[in-house]
MDAnalysis code that builds the backbone (N, CA, C; Angstrom):
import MDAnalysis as mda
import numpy as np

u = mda.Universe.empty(453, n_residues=151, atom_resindex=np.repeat(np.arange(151), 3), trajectory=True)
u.add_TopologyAttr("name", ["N", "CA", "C"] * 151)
u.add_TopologyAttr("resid", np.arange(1, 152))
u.add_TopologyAttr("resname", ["UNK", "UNK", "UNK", "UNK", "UNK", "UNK", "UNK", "UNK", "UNK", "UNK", "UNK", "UNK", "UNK", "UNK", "UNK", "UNK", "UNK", "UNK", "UNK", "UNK", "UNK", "UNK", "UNK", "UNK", "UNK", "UNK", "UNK", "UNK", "UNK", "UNK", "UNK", "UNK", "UNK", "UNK", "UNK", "UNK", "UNK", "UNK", "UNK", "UNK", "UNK", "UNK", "UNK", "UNK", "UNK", "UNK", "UNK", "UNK", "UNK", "UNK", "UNK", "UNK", "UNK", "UNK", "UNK", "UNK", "UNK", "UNK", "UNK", "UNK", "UNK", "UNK", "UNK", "UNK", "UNK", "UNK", "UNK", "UNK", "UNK", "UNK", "UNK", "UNK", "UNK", "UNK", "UNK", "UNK", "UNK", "UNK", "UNK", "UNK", "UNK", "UNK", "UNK", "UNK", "UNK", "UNK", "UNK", "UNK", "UNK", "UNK", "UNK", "UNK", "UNK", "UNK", "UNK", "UNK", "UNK", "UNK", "UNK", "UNK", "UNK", "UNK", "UNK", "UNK", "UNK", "UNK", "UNK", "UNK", "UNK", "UNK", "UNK", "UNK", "UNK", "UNK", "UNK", "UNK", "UNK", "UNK", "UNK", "UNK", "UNK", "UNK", "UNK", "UNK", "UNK", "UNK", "UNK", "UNK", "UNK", "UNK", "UNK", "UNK", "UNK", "UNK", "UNK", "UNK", "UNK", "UNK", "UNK", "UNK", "UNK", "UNK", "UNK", "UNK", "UNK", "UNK", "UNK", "UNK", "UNK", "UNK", "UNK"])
u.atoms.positions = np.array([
    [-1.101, 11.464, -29.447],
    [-1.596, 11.457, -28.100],
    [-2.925, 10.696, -28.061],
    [-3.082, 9.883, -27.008],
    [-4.302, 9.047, -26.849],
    [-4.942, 9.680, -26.086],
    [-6.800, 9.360, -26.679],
    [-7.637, 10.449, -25.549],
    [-7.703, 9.115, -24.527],
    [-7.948, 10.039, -23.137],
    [-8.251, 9.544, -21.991],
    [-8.975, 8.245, -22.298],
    [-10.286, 7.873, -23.018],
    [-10.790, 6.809, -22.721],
    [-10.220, 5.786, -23.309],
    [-9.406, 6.083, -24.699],
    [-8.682, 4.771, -24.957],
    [-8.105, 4.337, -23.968],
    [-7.248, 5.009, -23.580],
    [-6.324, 4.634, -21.978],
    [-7.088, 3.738, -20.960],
    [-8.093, 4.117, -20.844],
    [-9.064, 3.615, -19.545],
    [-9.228, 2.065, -19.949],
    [-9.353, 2.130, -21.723],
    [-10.271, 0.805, -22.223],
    [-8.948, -0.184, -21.902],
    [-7.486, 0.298, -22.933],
    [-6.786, -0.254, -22.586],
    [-6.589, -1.367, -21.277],
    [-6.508, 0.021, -20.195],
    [-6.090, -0.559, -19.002],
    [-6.860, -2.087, -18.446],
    [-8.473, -1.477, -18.535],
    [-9.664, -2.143, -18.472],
    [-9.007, -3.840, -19.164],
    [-8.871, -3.874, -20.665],
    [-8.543, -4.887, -21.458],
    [-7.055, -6.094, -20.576],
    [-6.093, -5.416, -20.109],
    [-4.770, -5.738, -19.741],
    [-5.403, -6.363, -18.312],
    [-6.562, -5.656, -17.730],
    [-6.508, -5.809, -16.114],
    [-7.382, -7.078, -16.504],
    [-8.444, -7.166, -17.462],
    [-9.041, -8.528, -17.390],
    [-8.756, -9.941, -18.108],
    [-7.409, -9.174, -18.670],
    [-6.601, -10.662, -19.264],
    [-5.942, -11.552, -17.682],
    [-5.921, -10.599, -16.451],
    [-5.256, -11.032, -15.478],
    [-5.810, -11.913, -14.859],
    [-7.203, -11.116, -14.298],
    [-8.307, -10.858, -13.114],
    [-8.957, -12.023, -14.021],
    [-9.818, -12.625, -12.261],
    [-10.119, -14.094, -12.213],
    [-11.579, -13.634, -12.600],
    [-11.864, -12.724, -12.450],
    [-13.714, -12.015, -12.444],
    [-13.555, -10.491, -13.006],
    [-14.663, -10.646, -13.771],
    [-14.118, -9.791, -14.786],
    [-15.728, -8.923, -14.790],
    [-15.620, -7.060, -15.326],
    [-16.588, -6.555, -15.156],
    [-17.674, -6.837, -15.916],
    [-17.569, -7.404, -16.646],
    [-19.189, -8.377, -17.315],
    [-19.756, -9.146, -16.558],
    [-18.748, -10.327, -16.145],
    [-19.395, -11.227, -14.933],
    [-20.041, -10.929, -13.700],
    [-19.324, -9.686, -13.117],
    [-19.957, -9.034, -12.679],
    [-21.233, -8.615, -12.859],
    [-21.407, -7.779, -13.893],
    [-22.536, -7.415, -14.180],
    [-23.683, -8.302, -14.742],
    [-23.178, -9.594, -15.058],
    [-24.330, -10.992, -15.154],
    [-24.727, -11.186, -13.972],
    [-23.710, -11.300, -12.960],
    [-24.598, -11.784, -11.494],
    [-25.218, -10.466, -11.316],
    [-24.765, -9.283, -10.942],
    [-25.724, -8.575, -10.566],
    [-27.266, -8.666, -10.995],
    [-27.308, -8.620, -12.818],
    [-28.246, -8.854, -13.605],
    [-29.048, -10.144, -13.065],
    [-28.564, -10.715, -12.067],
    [-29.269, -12.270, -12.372],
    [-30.135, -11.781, -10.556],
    [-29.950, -11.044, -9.830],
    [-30.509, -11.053, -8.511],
    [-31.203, -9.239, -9.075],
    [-31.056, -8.270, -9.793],
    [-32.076, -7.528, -10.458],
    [-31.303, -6.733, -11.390],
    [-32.309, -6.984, -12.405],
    [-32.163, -6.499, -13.856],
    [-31.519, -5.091, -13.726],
    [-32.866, -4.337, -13.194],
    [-32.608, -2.423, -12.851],
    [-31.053, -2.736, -12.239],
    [-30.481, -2.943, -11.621],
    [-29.180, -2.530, -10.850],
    [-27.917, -1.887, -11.289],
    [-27.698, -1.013, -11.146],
    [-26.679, -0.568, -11.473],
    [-24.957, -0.403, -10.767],
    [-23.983, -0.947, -10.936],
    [-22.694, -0.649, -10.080],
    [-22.283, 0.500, -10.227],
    [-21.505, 1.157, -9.819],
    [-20.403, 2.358, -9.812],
    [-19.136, 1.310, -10.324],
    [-18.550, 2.216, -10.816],
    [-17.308, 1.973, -11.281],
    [-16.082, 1.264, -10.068],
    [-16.257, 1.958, -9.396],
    [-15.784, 2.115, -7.774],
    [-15.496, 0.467, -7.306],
    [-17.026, 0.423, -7.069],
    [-17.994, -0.938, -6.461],
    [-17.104, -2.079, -7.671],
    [-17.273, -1.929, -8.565],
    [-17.525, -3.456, -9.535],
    [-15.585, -3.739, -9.057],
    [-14.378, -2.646, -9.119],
    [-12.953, -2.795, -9.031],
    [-12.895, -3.309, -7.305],
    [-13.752, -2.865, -6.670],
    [-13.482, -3.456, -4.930],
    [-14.211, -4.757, -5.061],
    [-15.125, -5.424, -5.758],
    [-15.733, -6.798, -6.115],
    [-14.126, -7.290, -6.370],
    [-13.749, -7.561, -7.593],
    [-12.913, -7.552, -8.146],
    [-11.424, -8.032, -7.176],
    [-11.597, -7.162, -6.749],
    [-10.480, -7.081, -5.581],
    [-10.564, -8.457, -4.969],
    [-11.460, -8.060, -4.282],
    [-12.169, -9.249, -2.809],
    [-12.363, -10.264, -3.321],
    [-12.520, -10.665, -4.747],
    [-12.679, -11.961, -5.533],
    [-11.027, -12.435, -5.338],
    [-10.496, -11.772, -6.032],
    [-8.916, -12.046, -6.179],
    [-8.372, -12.271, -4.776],
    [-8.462, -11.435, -3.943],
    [-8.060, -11.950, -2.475],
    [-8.752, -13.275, -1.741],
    [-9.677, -13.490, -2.148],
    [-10.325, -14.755, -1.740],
    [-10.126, -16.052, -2.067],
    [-9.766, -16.075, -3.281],
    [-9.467, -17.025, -4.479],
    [-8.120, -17.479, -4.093],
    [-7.267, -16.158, -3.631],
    [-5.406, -16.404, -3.341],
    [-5.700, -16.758, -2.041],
    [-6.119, -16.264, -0.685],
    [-6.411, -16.993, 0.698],
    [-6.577, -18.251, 0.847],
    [-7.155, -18.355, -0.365],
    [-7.579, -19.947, -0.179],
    [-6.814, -21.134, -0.736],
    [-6.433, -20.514, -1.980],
    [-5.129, -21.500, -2.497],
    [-3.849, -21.504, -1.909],
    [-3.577, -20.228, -1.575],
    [-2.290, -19.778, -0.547],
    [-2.443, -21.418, 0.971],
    [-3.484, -20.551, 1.611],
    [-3.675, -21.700, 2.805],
    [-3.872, -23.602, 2.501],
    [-4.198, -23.789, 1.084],
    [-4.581, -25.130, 0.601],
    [-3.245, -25.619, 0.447],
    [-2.606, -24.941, -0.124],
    [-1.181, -25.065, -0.433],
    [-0.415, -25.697, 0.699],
    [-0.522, -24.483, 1.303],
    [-0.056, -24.724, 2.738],
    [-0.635, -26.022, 3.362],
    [-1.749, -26.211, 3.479],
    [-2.261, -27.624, 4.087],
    [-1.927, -28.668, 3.519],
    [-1.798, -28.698, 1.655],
    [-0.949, -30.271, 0.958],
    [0.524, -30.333, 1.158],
    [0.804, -28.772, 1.568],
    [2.735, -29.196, 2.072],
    [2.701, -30.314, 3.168],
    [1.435, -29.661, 4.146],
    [1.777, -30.143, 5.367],
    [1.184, -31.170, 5.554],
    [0.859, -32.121, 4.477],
    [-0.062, -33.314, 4.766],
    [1.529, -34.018, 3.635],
    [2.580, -33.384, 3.622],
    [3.559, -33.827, 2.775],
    [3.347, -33.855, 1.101],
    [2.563, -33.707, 0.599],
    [1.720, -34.012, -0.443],
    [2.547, -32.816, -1.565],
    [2.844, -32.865, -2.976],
    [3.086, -32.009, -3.672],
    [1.580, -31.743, -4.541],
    [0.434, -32.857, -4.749],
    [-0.582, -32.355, -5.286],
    [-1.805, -31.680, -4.468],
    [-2.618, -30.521, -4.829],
    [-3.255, -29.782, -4.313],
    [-4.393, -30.901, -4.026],
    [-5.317, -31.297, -3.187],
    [-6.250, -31.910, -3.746],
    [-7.674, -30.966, -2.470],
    [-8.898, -31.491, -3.431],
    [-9.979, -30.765, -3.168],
    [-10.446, -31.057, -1.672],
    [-9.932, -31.475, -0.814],
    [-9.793, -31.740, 0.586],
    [-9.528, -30.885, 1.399],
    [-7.971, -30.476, 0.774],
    [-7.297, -29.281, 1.702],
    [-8.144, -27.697, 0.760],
    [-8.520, -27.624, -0.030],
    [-9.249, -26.368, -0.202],
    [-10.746, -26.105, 0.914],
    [-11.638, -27.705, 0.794],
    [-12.694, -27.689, 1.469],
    [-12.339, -27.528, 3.182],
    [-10.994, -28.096, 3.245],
    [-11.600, -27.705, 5.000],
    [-10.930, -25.897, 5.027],
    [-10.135, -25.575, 4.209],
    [-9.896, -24.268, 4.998],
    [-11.356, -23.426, 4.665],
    [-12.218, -23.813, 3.323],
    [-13.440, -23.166, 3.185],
    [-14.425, -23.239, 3.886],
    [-14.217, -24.443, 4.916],
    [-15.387, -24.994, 6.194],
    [-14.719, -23.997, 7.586],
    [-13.483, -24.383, 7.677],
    [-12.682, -23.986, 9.008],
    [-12.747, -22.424, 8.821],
    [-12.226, -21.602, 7.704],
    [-11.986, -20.016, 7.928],
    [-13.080, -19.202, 7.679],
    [-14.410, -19.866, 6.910],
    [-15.077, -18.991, 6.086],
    [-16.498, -19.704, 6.407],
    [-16.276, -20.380, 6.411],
    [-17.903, -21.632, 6.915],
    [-18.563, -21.406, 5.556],
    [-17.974, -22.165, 4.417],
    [-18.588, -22.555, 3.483],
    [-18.372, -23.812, 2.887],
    [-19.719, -24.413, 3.126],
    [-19.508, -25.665, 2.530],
    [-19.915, -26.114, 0.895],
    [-19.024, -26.753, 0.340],
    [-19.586, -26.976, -1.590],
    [-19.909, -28.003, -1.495],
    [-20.663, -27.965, -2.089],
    [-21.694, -29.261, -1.795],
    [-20.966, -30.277, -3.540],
    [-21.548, -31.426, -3.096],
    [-20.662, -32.343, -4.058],
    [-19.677, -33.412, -3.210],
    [-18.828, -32.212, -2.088],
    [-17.585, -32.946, -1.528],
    [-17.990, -33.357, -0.179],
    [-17.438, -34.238, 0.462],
    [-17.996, -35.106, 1.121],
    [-17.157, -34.624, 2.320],
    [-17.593, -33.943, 3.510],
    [-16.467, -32.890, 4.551],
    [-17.000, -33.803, 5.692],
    [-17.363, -34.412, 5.950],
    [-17.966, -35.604, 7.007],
    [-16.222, -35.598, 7.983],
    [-15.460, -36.374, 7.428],
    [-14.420, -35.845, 8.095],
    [-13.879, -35.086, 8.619],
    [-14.281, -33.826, 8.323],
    [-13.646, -32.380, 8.719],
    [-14.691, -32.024, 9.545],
    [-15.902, -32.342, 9.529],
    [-16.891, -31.779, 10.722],
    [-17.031, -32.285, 11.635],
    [-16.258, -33.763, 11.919],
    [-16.176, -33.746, 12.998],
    [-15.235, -33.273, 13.804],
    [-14.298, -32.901, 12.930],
    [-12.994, -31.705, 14.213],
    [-13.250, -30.684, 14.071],
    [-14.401, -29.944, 13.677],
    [-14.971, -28.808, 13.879],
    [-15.042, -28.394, 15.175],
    [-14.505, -27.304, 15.348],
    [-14.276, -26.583, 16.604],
    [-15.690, -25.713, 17.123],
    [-16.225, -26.080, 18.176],
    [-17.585, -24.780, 17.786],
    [-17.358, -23.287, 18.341],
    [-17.859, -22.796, 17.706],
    [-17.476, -21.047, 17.325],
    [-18.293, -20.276, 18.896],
    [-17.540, -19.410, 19.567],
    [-18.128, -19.004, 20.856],
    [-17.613, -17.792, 20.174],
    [-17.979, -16.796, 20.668],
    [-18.101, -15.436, 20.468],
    [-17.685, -14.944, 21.854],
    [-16.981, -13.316, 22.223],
    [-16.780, -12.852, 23.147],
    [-18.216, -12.688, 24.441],
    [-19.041, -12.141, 23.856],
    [-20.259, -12.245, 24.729],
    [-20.640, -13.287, 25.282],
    [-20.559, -14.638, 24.568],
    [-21.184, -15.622, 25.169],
    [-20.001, -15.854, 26.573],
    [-18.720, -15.487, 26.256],
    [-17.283, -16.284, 27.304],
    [-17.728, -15.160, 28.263],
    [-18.267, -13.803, 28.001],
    [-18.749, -13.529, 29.001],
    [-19.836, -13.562, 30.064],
    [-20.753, -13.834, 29.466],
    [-21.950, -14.067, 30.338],
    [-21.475, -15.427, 30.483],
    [-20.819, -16.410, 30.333],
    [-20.655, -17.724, 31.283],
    [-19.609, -17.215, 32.312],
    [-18.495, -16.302, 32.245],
    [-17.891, -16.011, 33.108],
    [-18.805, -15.317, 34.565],
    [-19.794, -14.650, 34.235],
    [-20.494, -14.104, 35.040],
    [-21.471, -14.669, 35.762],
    [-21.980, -15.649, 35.218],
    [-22.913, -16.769, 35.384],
    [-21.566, -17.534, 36.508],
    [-20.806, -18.299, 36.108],
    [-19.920, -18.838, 37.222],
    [-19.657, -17.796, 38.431],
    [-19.370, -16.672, 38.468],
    [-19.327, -15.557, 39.286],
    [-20.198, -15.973, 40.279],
    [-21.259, -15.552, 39.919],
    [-22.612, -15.326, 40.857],
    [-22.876, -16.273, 40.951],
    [-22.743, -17.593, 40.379],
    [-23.030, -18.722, 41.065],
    [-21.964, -19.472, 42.461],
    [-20.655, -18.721, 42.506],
    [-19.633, -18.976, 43.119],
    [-20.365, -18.349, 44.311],
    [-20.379, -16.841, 44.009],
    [-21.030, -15.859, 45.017],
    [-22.004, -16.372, 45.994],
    [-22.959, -17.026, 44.978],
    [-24.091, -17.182, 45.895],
    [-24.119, -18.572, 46.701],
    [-23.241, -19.163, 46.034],
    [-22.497, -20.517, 47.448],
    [-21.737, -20.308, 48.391],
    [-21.310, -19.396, 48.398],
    [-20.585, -18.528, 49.565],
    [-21.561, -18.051, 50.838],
    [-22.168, -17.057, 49.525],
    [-23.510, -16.640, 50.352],
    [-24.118, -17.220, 51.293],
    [-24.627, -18.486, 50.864],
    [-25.794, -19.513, 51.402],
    [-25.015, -20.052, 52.276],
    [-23.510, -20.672, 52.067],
    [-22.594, -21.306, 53.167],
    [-22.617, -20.395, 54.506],
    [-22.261, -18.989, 54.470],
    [-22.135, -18.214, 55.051],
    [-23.492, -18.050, 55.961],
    [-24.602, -17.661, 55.150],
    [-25.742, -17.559, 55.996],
    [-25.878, -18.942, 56.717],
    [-26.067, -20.140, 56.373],
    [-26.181, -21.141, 57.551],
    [-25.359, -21.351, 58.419],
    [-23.715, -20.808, 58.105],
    [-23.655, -20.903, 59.555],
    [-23.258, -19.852, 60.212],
    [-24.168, -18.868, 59.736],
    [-24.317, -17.246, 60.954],
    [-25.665, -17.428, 61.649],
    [-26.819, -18.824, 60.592],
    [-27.866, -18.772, 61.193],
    [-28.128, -20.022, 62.485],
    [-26.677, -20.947, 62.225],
    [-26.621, -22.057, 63.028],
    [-26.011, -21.275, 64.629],
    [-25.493, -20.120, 64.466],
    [-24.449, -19.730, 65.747],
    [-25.285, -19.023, 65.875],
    [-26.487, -18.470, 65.456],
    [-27.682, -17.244, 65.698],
    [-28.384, -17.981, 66.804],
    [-28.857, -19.131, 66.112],
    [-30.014, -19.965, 66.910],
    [-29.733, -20.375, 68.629],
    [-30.793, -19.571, 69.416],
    [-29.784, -20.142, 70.852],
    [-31.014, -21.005, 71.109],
    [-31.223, -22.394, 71.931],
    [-31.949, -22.950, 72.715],
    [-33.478, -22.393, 72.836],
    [-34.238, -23.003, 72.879],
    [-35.722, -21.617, 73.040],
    [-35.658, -22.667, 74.700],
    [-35.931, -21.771, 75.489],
    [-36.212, -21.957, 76.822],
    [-37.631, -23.158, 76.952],
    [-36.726, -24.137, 78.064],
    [-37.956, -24.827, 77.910],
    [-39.417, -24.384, 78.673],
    [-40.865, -24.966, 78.273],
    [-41.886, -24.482, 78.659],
    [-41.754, -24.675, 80.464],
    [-42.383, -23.621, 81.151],
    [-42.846, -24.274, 82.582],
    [-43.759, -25.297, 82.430],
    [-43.215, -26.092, 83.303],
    [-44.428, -27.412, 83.472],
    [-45.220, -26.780, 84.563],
    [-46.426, -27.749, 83.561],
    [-47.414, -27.109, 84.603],
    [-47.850, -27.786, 85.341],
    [-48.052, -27.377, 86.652],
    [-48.637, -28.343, 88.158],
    [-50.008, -28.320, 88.213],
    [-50.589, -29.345, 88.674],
    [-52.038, -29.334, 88.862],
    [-52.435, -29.207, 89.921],
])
């Protein structure tokens, strides 16, 4: 019978023959932004994770973009724009001049609203103003002319 921690080391050993980032590397970057830091066990396997899902999102979708440029080779083009387009990261080295200019710019729900509201009240208040001049044109009657005066 194996004690528990062989098992663990095992597993540990098998999972980082797989895994693209591994719990040392981990613990170098941590080490490299502060020494004192410590992970949980927890923390360093959800790193881990989110590395591996990031890494496949991106080759998955690159993939997808050299199918669709017809292409059977991957090339560093279709990785950089889905890393500009989904994630807004740019690697510097590669030359995305092309891809920024079909950059779409990023609006957020708040902003589509306060322009929706902004057009509102600006609609409103041309109404408004139309309305008041001519309730104030049919308001206005004649002012009576002065008596002339006799000498």
């Amino acid at each position: 019978m194996q004690s528990v921690n062989t098992v663990a080391t095992d597993a540990d050993v098998s999972e980082t023959g797989t895994r693209l980032l591994t719990k040392r590397s981990i613990h170098e970057l941590v080490a490299q932004i502060d020494p004192n830091e410590k992970l949980d066990p927890e923390v360093e396997d959800v790193l881990m994770d989110i590395a591996e899902d990031f890494v496949e999102s991106v080759t998955t979708f690159a993939c997808s973009l050299a199918k669709h440029r017809k292409s059977n080779t991957l090339e560093a083009k279709d990785v950089l724009l889905h890393a500009e387009r989904s994630w807004n990261i740019t690697l510097p080295g590669f030359s995305g001049d092309e891809i920024k200019l079909y950059k779409k710019q990023h609006i957020n729900d708040i902003h589509r609203e306060r322009l929706a509201l902004i057009k509102k009240s600006m609609a409103t208040d041309t109404r408004n103003s139309a309305a008041q001049a001519a309730a104030n044109q049919k308001n206005q009657t004649p002012k009576p002319s002065a008596p002339a005066a006799s000498p």
